[in-house]
N, C-alpha and C positions, 0 to 999 in steps of 0.2 A: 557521456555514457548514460545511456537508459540503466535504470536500477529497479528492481522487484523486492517487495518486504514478503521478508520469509518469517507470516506469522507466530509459527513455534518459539522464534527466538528474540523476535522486533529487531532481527537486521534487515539493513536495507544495502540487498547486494545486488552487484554488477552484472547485468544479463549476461552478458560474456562472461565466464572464466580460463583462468589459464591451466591445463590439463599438461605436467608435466612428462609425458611419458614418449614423446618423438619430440624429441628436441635436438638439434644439431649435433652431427656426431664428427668425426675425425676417426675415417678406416674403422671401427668399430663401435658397436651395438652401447660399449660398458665405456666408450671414450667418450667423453660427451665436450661436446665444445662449447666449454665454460666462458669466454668473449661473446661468441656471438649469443649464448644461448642467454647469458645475463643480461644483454644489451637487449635482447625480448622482450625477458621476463618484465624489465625496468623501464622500459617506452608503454608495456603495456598498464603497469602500474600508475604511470605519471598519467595516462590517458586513461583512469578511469577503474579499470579492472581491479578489485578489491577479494578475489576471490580466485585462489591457488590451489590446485586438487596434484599431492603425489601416490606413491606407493610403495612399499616395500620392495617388491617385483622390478620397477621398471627402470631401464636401461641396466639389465641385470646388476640389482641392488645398489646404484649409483646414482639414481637421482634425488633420495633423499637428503644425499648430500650436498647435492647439487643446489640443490633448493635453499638451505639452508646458506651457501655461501652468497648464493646472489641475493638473499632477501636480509643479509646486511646493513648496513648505513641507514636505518632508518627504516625498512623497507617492510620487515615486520609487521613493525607495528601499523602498515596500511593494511595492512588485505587479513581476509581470514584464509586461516591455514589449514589445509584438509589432510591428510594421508591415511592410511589403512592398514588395521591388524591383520597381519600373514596370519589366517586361523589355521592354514592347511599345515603352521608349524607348532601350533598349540596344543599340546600333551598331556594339560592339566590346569586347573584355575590361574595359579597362581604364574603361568605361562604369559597371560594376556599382558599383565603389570612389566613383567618380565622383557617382552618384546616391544613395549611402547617405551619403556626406560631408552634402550637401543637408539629407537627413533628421537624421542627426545632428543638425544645426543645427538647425532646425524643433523636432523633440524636446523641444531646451534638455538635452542627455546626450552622456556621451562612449559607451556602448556600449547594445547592443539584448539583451537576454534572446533574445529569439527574431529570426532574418531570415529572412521565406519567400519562394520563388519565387515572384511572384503569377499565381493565374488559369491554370493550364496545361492545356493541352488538346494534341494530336497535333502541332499545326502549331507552335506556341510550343515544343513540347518539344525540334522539331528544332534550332528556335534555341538552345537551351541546350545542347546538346550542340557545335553549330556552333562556338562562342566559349567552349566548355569554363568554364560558369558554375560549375560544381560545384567545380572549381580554384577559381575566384574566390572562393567562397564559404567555402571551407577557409585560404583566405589571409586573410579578414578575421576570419578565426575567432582564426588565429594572430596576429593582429595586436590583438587582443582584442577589435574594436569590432562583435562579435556574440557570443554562446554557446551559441546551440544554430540549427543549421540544417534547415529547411522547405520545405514548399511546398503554396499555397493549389490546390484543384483544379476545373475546370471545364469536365471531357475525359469520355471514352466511359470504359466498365470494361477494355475489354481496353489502353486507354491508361495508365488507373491502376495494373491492373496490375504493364505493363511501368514504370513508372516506381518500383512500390515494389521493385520486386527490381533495380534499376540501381543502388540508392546507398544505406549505413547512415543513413538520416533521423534524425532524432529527432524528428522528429512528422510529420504532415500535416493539413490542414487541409481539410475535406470538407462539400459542401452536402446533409444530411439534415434528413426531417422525416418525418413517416407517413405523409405522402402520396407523397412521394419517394424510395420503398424501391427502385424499379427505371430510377431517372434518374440520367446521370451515373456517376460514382462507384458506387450502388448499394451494398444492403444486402449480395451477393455482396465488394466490394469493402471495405466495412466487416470483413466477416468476414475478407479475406484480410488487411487491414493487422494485424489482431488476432493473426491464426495468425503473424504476422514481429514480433509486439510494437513495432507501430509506434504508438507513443498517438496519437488521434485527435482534433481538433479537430474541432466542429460549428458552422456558420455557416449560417443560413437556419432556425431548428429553428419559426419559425413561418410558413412561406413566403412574408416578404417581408407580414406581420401577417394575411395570407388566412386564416389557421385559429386566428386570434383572434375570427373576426367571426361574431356573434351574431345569430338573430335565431328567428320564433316551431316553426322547423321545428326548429331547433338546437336549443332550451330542449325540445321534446317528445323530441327523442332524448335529451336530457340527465336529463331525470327519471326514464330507464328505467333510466339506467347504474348498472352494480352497487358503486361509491361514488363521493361526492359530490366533484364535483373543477370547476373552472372549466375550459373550453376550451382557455384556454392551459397552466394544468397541467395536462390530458392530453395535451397535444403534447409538453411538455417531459418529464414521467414516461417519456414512450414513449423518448424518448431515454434518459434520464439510466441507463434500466432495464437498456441492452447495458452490461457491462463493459470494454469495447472504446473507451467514450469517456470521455477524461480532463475536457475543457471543452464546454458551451455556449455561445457566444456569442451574445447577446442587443443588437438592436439596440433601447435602449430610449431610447424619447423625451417623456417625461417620469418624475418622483419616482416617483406610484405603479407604474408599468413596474417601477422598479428594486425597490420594496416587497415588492411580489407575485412577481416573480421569486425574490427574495430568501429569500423563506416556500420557494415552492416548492424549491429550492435543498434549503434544511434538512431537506426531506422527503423529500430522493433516496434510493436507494440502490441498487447494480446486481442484477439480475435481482430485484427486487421486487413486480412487478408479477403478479398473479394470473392462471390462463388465462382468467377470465371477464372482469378489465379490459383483456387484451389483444383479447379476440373483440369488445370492445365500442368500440376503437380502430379494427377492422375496418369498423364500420357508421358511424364516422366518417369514413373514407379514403373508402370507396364513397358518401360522402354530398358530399364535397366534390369527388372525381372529379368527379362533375356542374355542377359551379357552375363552374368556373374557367375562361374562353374562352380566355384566351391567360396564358401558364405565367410572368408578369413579377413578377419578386418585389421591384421598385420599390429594384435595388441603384444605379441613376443611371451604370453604368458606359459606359452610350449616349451619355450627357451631356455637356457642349453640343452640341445639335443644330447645324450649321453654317445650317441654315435657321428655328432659333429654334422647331420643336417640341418640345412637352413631353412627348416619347415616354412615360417613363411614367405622368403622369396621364391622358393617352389611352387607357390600356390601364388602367386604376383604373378611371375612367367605365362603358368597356366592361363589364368584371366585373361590375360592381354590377350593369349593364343587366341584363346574363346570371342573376346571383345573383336578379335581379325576376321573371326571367321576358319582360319587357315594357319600353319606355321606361316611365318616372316622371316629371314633371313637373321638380321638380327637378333630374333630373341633363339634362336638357334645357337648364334654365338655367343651369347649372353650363358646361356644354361652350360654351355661346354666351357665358358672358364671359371663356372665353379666348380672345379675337380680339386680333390681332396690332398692333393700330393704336390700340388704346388706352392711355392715357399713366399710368393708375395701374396696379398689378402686384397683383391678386388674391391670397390668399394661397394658391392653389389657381396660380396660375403662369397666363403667357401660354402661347401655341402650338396650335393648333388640326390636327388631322392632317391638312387639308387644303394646310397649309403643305409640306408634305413633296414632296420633288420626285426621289424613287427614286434620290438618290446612292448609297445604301448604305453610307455611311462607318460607320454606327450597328452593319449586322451581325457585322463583325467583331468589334465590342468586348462582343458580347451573349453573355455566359456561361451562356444559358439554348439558345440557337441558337435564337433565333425569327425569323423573318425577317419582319422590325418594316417594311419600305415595304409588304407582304402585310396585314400586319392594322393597320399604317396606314388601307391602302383602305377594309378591314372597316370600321373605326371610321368614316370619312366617310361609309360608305355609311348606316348607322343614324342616326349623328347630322344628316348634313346631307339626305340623298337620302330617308328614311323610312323605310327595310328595317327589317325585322323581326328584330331578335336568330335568333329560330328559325330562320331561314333559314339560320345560322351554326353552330349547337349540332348 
């Protein structure tokens, strides 16, 4: 395993990390298949990876536990452990201590390697400022039951900005990938954490598995590339390649995931990459520009719909539709047996978009800002009404 020191703190961590939040499920989202999902986490750990990122949120409110069971036996004490304050549940100072106690416990640990602010954007930032979290944070620092302070981001560039020049971090935590050079955070903002030496966490580095996906137009751009690399290790290369990032996180859900990461890992190195594999990175970006209808990188943090949609396999359907060009037969049948009145649970989930009744509870939790009851309609309109994808693109 290649390793980067992440100056603020003189660790020295594992390019790869393990990104808890898709990990093997059993029929449902909050069932998590604790066998195979341990047996990852723990092949990944033996081979290297020192470095475990979870969340309050994911696999609704389950994988904190998760984590904490498999990094048992010893397991702990390899890796550093990351997870993140629900701020969007914090009501008042003394809320932050409050909600990390919770995790604590979940964990099975008396202290966190890392605690990030999670998910900030312009309007959450104010709240931290509001209830002076950055205090809070310093207090659990002294109190030892954190050691290095964070925060996950999912705001504009001039937000990120002003948020890396407000307070000595010791990391942040940033959604890139090569096609996301000018979203959010931004490659500008990558650059700016780099000039303040702020080591940089990476989450999303295959957007949510969309620039893992293969098919005969992809294999013809891939035989031209000037060397021989899988999809996903071009995605990850293009990362691993700025010196500016300390970790990948990698949401992998199954062994091989962790296998092939793993390889790839071992082959990093920063600014490695050639001008002719980077101009060939270029013709990848402009290839998938076009495929994507709606920007969901399937993180569930919309999740649970209070009217029982399954926002983001609505918006997977979609893609693919988009990725064809045309309905397909299959994903035709795929969308019709997620209806809402049926008594067994597909492993593809119930919820149909037509379920959807424009509360909006979903937009605000949407760290991509799509505004999901909009391309809700989309989706019904093609899958239930006939429209033509095209009419969309």
């Amino acid at each position: 395993m290649k390793y980067r020191k992440m100056n603020t703190t003189n660790w020295e961590v594992s390019a790869l990390g393990f990104g808890a939040m898709r990990l093997p499920i059993k029929e449902s989202w909050e069932n998590i298949d604790y066998e195979q999902a341990t047996e990852m986490i723990r092949y990944a750990i033996d081979n290297g990876v020192n470095y475990v990122d979870t969340a309050w949120p994911y696999h609704v409110e389950k994988s904190e536990k998760f984590v904490g069971t498999a990094l048992k036996d010893g397991y702990r004490e390899k890796v550093k452990l990351v997870t993140k304050s629900p701020i969007w549940l914090l009501e008042q100072y003394e809320d932050l201590e409050k909600y990390l106690d919770i995790q604590l416990n979940n964990l099975q640990t008396t202290y966190l390697d890392v605690y990030l602010l999670h998910g900030l954007n312009q309007d959450n930032w104010e709240k931290i400022k509001k209830f002076d979290l950055i205090k809070g944070m310093e207090d659990l620092k002294r109190k030892g039951k954190i050691n290095a302070i964070g925060f996950s981001f999912h705001g504009s560039y001039d937000t990120f900005r002003e948020i890396i020049d407000y307070y000595s971090w010791d990391l942040a935590q940033i959604q890139y990938n090569y096609l996301d050079i000018n979203y959010q955070a931004t490659y500008k903002g990558l650059e700016y954490a780099y000039s303040k030496d702020i080591p940089i966490i990476i989450m999303e580095p295959l957007r949510g598995g969309k620039l893992a996906e293969s098919n005969k137009e992809i294999e013809r751009i891939l035989e031209n590339a000037p060397s021989k690399r899988t999809l996903v290790d071009w995605a990850l290369q293009y990362i691993w390649n700025h010196p500016a990032v300390c970790v990948i996180l990698s949401g992998m859900s199954n062994l091989q995931h962790v296998k092939e990461n793993i390889a790839s890992a071992n082959n990093s190195e920063p600014n490695s990459l050639t001008e002719g594999e980077l101009k060939f990175i270029e013709t990848l970006r402009d290839y998938f520009k076009g495929k994507i209808r709606v920007p969901c990188t399937n993180c569930k943090y919309c999740m649970p719909c209070p009217q029982g949609v399954n926002i983001p396999e609505n918006f997977n359907l979609i893609n693919h539709v988009a990725w064809a060009g045309a309905m397909e037969d299959w994903l035709q049948v795929w969308y019709n047996e997620m209806d809402d009145d049926k008594k067994e649970t597909d492993w593809h989930g119930k919820g149909k978009s037509s379920l959807c009744i424009k509360c909006g509870e979903c937009v605000e939790k949407c760290p991509q800002g799509i505004d999901i009851p909009s391309e809700l309609e989309m989706v019904k309109s093609v899958f239930e009404e006939g429209r033509s994808i095209k009419e969309f693109l």
